[in-house]
VONU-351524 format. One record per atom (N, C-alpha, C, CB): residue in three letters; x, y, z. Coordinates in pm, whole numbers, plus 50000, padded with zeros to 5 digits. Glycine has a CB too. Layout:
ALAXYZ
...
END
This chain:
UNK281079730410947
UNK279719725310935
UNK279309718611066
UNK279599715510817
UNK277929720311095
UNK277789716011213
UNK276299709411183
UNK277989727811329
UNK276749695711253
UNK275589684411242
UNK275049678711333
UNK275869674611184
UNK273489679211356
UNK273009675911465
UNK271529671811462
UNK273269685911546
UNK270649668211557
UNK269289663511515
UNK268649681411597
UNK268649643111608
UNK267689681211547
UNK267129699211597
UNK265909692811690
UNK266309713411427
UNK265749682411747
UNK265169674111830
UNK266119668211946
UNK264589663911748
UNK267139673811949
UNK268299669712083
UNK267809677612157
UNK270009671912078
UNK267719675712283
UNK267719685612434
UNK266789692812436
UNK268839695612466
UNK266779703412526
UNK265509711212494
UNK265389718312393
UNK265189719112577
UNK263929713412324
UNK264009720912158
UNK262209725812191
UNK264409705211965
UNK262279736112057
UNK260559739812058
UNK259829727211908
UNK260309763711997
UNK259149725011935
UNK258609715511807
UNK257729724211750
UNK257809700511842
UNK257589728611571
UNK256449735811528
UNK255379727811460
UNK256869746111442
UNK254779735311428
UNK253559726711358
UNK253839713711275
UNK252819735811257
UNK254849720911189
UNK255409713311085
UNK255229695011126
UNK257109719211072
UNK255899694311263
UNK256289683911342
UNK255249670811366
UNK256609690411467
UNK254089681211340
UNK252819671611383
UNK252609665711246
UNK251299680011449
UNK252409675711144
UNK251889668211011
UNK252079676810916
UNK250409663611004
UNK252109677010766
UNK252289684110676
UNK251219698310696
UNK252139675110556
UNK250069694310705
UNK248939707210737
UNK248679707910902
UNK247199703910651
UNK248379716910931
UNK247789721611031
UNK246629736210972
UNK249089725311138
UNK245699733211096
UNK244299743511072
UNK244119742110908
UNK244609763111124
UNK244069728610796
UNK243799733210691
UNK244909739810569
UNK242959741110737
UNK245629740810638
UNK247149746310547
UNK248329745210552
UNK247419756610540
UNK249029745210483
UNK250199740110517
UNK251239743710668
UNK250809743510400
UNK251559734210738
UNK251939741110838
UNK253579746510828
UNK251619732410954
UNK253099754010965
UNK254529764310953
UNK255569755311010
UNK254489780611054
UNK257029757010952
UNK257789751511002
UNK258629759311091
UNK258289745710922
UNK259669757111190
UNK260079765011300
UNK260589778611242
UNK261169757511384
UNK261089783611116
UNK261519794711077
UNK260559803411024
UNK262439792910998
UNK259669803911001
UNK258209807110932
UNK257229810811087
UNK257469789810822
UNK257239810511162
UNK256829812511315
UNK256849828011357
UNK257899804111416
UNK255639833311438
UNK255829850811443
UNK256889847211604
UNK253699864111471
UNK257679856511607
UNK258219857211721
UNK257559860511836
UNK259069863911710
UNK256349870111838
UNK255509870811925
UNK254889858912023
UNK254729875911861
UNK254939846911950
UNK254859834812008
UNK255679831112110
UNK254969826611925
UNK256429835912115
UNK257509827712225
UNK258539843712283
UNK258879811512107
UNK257549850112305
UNK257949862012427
UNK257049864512509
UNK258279875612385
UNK257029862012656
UNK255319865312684
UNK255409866012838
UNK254009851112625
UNK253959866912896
UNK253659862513071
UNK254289845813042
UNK251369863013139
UNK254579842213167
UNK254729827413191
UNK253889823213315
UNK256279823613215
UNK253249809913312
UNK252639802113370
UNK253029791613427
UNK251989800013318
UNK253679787613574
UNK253909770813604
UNK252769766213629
UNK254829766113725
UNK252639755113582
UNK251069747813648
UNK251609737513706
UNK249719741813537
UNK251149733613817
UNK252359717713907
UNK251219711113868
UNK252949715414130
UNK251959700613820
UNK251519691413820
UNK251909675613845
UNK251189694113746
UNK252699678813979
UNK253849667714025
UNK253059658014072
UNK254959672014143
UNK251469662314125
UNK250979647314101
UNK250699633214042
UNK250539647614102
UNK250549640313913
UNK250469630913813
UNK251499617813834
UNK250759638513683
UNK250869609913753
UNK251899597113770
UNK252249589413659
UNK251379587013859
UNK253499584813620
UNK253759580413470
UNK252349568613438
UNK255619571413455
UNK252459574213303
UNK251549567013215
UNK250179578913253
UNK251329547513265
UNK249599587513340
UNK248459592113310
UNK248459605513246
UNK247759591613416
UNK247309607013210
UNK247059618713122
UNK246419628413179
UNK246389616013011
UNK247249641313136
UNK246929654213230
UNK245899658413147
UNK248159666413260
UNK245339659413245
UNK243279663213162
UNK243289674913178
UNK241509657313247
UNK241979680513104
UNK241569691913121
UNK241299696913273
UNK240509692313044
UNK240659689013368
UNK240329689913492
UNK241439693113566
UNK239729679213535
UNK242899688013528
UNK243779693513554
UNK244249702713587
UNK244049692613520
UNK244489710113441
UNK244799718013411
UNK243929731613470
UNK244949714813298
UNK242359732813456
UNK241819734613503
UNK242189741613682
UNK241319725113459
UNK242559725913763
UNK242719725113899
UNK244099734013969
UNK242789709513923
UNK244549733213849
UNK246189735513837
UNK246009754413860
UNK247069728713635
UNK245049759213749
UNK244959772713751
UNK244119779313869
UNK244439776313626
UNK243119773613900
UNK242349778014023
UNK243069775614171
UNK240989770014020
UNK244109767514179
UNK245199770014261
UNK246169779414316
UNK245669765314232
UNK246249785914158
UNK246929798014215
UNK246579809814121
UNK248549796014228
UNK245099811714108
UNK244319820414128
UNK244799826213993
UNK244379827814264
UNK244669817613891
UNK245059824813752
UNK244339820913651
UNK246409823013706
UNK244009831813583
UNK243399830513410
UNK244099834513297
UNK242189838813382
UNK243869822113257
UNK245199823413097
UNK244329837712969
UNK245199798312958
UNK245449842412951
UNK244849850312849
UNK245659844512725
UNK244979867012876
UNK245569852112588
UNK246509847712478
UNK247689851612512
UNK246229852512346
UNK248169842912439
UNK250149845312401
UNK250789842512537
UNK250799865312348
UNK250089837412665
UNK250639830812789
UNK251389821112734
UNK249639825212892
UNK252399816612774
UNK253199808712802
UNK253569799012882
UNK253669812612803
UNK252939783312889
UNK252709778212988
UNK253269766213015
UNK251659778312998
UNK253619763513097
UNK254919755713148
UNK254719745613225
UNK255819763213222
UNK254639732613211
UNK253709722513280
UNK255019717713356
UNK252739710113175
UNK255009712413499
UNK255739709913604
UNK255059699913666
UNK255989720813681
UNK256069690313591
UNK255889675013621
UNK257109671513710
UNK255859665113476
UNK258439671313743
UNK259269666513769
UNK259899655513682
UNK258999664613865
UNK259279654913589
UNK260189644713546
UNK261569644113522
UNK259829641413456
UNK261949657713511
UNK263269660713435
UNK264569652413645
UNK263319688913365
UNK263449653313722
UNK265219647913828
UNK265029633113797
UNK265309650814064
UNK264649628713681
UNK264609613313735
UNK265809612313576
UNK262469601813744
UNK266289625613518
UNK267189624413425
UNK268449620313467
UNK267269635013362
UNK268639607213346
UNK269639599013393
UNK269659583813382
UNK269729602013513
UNK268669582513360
UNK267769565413449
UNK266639562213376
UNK266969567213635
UNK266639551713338
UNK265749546413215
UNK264369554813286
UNK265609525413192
UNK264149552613427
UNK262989560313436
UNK262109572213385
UNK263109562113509
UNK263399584213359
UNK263039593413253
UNK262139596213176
UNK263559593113192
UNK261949585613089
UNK260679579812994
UNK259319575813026
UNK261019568812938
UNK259549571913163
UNK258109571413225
UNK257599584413283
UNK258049561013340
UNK256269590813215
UNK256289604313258
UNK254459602313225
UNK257489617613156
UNK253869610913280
UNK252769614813272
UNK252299626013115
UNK252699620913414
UNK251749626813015
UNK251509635512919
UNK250149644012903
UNK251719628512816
UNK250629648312768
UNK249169656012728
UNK248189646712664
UNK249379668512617
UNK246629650512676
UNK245929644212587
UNK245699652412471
UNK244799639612642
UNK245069646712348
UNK244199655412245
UNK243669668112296
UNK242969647512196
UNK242319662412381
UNK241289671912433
UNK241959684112522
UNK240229663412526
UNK243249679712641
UNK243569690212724
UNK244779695212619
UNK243989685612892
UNK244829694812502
UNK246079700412453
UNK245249709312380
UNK247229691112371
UNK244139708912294
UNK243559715812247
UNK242919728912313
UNK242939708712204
UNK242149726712464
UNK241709736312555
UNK242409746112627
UNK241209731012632
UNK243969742312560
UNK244899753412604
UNK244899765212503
UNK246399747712620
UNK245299754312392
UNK244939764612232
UNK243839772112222
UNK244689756312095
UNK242809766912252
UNK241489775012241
UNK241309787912350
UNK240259764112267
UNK242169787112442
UNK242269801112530
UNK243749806112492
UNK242099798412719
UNK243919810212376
UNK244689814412273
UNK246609813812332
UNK243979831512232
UNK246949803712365
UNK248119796712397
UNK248919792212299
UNK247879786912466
UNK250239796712246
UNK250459790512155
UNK251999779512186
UNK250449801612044
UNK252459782712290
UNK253469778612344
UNK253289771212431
UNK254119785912374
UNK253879759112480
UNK253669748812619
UNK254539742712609
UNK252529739412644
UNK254999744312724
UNK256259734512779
UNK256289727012872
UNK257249739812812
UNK257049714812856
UNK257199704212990
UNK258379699312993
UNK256279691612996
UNK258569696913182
UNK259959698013199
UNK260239679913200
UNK260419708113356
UNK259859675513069
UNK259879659113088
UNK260579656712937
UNK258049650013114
UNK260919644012879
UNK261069634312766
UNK260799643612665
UNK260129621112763
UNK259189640512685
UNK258069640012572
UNK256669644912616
UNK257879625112521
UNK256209649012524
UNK254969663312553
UNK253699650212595
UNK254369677512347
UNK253629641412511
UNK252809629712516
UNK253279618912624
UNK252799623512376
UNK252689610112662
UNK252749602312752
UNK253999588912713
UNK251219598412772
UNK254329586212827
UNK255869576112767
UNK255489569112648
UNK256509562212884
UNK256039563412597
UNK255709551612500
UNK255549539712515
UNK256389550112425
UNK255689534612636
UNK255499523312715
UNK254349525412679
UNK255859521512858
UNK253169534912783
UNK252009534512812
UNK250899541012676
UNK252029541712948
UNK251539542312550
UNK251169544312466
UNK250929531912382
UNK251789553012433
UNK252169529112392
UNK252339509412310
UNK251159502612435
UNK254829497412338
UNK251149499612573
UNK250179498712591
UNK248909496112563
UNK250279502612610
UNK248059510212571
UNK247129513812579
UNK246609510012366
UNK247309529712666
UNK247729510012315
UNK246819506312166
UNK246859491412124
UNK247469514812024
UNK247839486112212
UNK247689469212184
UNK246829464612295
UNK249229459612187
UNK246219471512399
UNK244849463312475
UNK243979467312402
UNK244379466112631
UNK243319480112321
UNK242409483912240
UNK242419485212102
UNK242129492912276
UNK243409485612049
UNK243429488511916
UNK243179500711859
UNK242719481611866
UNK243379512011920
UNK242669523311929
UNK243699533911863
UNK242209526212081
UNK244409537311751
UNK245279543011707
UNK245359560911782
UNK245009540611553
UNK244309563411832
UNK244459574711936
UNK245129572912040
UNK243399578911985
UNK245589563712060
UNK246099563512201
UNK247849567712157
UNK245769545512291
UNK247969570712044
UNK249379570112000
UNK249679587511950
UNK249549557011857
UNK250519597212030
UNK250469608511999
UNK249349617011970
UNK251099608411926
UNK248629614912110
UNK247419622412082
UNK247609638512067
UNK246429619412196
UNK248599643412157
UNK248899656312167
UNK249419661512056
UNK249639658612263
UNK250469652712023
UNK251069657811916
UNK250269662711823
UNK251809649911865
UNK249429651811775
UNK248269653511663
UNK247279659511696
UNK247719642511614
UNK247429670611818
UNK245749676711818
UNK247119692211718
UNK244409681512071
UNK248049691911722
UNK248479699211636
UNK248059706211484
UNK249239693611633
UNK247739689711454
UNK247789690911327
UNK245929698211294
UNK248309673811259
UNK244919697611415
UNK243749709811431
UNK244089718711454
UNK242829710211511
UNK244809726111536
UNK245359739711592
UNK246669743911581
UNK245189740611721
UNK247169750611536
UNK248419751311542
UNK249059757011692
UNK248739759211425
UNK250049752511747
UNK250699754511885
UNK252079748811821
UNK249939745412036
UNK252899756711938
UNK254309748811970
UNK254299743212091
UNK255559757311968
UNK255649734512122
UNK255409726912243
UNK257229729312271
UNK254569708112220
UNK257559730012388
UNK258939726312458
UNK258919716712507
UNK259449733512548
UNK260189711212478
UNK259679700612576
UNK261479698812624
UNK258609683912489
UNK261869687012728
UNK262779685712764
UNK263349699612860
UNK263349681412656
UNK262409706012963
UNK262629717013062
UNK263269710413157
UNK261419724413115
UNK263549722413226
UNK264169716813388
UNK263969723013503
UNK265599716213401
UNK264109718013592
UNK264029729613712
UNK262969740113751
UNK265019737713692
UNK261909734713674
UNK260999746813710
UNK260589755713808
UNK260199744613695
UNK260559746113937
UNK260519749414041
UNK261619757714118
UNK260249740014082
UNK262619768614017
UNK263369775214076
UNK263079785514034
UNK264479772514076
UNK262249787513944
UNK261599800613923
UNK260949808614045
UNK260529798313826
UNK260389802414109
UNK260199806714283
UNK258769814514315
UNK261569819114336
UNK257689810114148
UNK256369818814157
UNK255729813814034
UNK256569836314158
UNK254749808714070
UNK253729806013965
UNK253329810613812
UNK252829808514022
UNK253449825113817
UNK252769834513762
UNK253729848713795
UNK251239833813822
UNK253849859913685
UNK254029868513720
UNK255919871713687
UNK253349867513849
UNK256399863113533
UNK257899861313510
UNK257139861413348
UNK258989845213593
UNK258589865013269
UNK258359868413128
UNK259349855013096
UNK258849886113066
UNK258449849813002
UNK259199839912922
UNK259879840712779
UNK258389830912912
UNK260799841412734
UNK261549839612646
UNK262209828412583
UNK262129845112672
UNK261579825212527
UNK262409810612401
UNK261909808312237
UNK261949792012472
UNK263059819012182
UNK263069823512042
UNK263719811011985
UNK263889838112011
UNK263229799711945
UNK263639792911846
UNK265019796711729
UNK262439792111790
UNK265839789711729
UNK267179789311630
UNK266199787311505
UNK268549774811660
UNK265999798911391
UNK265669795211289
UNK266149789811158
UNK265279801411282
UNK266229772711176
UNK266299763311081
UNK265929764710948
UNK265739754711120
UNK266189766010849
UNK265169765810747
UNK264619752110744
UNK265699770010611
UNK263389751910700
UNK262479744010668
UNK262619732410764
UNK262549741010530
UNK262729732210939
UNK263109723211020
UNK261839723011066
UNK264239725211108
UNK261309712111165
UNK260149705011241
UNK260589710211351
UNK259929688711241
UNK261419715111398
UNK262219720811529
UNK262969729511593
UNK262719716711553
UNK263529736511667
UNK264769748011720
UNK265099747011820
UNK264599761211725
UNK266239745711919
UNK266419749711981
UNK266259762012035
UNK266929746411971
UNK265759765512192
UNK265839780812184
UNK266789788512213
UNK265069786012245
UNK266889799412142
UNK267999808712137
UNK268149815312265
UNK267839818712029
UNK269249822412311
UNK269589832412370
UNK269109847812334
UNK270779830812363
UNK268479848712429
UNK267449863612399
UNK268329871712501
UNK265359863212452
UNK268539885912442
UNK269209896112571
UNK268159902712585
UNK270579906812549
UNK267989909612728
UNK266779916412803
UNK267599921312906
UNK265449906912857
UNK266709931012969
UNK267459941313061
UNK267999933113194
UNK266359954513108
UNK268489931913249
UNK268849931913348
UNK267589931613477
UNK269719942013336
UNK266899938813488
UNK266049941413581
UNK264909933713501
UNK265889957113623
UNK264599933113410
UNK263219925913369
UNK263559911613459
UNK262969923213168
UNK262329910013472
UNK261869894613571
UNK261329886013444
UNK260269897113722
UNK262419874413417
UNK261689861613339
UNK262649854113359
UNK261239861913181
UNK261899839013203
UNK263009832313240
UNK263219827513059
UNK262719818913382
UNK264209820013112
UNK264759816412941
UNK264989807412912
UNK265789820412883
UNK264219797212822
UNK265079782212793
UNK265989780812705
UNK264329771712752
UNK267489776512769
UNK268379776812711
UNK268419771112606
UNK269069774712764
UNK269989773712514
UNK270109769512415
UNK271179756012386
UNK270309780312358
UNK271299752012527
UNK272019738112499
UNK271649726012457
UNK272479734412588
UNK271809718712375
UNK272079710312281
UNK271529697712328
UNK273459710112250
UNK272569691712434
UNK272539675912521
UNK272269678312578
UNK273309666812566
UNK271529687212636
UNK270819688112816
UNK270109697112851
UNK271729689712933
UNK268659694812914
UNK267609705112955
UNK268619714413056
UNK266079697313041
UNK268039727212970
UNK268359738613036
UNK267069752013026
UNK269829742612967
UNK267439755513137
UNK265949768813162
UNK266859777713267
UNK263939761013267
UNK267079790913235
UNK267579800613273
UNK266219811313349
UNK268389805613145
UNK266669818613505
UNK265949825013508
UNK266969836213535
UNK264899821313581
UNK266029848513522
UNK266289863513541
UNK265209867313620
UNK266369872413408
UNK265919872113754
UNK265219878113880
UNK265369890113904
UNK265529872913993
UNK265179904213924
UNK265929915313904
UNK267369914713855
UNK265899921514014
UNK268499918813941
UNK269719919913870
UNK270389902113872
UNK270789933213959
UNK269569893413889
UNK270269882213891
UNK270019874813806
UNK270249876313986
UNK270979865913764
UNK271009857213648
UNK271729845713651
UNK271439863313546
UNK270589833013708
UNK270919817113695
UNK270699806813627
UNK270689812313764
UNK271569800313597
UNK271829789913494
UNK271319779913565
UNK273269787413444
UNK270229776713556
UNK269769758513644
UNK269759750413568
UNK268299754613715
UNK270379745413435
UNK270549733613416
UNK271429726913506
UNK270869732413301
UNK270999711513572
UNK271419706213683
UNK272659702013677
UNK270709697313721
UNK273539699913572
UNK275039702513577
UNK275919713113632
UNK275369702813471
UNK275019719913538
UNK275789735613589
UNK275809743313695
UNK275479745013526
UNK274969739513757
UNK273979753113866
UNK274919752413935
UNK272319751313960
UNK275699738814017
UNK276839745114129
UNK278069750814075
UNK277379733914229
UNK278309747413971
UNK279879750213925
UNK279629767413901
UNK280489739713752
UNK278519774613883
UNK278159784313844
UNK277269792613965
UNK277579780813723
UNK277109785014047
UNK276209790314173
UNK276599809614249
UNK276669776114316
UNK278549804514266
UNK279169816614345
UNK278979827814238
UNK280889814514395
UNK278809824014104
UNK279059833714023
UNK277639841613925
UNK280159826813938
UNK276959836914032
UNK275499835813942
UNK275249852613909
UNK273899827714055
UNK275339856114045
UNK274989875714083
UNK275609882714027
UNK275259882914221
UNK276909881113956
UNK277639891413894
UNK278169887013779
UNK278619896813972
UNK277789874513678
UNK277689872513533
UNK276949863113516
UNK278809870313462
UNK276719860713361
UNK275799859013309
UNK276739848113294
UNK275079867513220
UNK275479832213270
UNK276219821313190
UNK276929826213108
UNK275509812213123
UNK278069817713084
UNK278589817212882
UNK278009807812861
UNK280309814612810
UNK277469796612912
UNK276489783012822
UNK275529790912762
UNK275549769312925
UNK274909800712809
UNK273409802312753
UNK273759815412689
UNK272019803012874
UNK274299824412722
UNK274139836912682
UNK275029835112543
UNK274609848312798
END
């Protein structure tokens, strides 16, 4: 028997997660999910400006795409690149920049159902959440993202890494098939096999520690930041055993 929280390391969160309903009905929980969701184009959007405690706006996001000359269509896959994940290690970690309501929703509405960030938490630290509702009183200021869920249904990744070794904006297939839990708020993502030559990338399926796998033609690297050197000489001619 094997016991664990399905919220350790990098996991996908489903609807379920936000609230009992989403869009009006009961929401789906991570096993109940079309797989089509989480196979797709992939998107980095940098957003290493940002700074803990602020909220990545629509204008952002927005700024982020007209940068490198891209328009989201459905079932994109989009991958927000904060850096937070090198400050893993160090209470700092937790201080991270998030999503709001409004820019979490305007992803959904250009038919997105997947988003990932290579930080904590999809929402803004909790520092600056506890914050922002004991100077106002403003119960929005507390998991706004999360809860624009419970209007639209989306998944979210969260706990990525390394994004920036993907080596291109745009133009890589993403893969992260959720471990289907029954009736869980969560999954880790699975190990997907794909050809060899297909160009994407994959968020691993380890447990205690952000991991994101890419596939470049015949190559195949493990960048979770433990691993990557112990595995570096051997990257070109096998495949992780962590992930695969």
């Amino acid at each position: 028997m094997l016991t664990l929280l399905s919220h350790s390391g990098t996991h996908v969160d489903a609807p379920f997660h936000y609230g009992p309903e989403s869009e009006g009905a009961p929401a789906a929980t991570i096993d109940e999910l079309p797989l089509e969701w989480f196979f797709g184009d992939g998107v980095v959007l940098d957003l290493r400006h940002k700074q803990p405690g602020d909220f990545i706006e629509i204008a952002d996001l927005q700024a982020a795409l007209d940068a490198i000359d891209y328009e989201l269509k459905p079932l994109d896959i989009v991958l927000l690149h904060t850096a937070t994940e090198k400050k893993l290690g160090s209470p700092e970690y937790f201080e991270q920049p998030g999503m709001g309501h409004a820019s979490t929703l305007w992803l959904v509405e250009q038919g997105i159902k997947v988003i990932g960030i290579d930080a904590f938490g999809f929402d803004r630290g909790f520092a600056a959440m506890k914050a922002d509702f004991e100077r106002t009183g403003d119960g929005s200021y507390i998991w706004p993202a999360h809860f624009a869920g419970i209007t639209r249904s989306y998944c979210q990744i969260e706990k990525l890494a390394n994004l920036e070794q993907i080596g291109r904006a745009h133009g890589f297939r993403v893969a992260a098939f959720p471990v289907k839990i029954k009736r869980a708020s969560a999954g880790f993502p699975a190990s997907s096999r794909s050809s060899r030559t297909d160009r994407g990338l994959q968020a691993g399926r380890l447990v205690s520690r952000p991991c994101v796998v890419i596939r470049a033609s015949s190559r195949h690297v493990c960048l979770d930041r433990r691993l990557l050197s112990r595995w570096r000489s051997q990257a070109a001619r096998a495949p992780c055993r962590y992930c695969l």
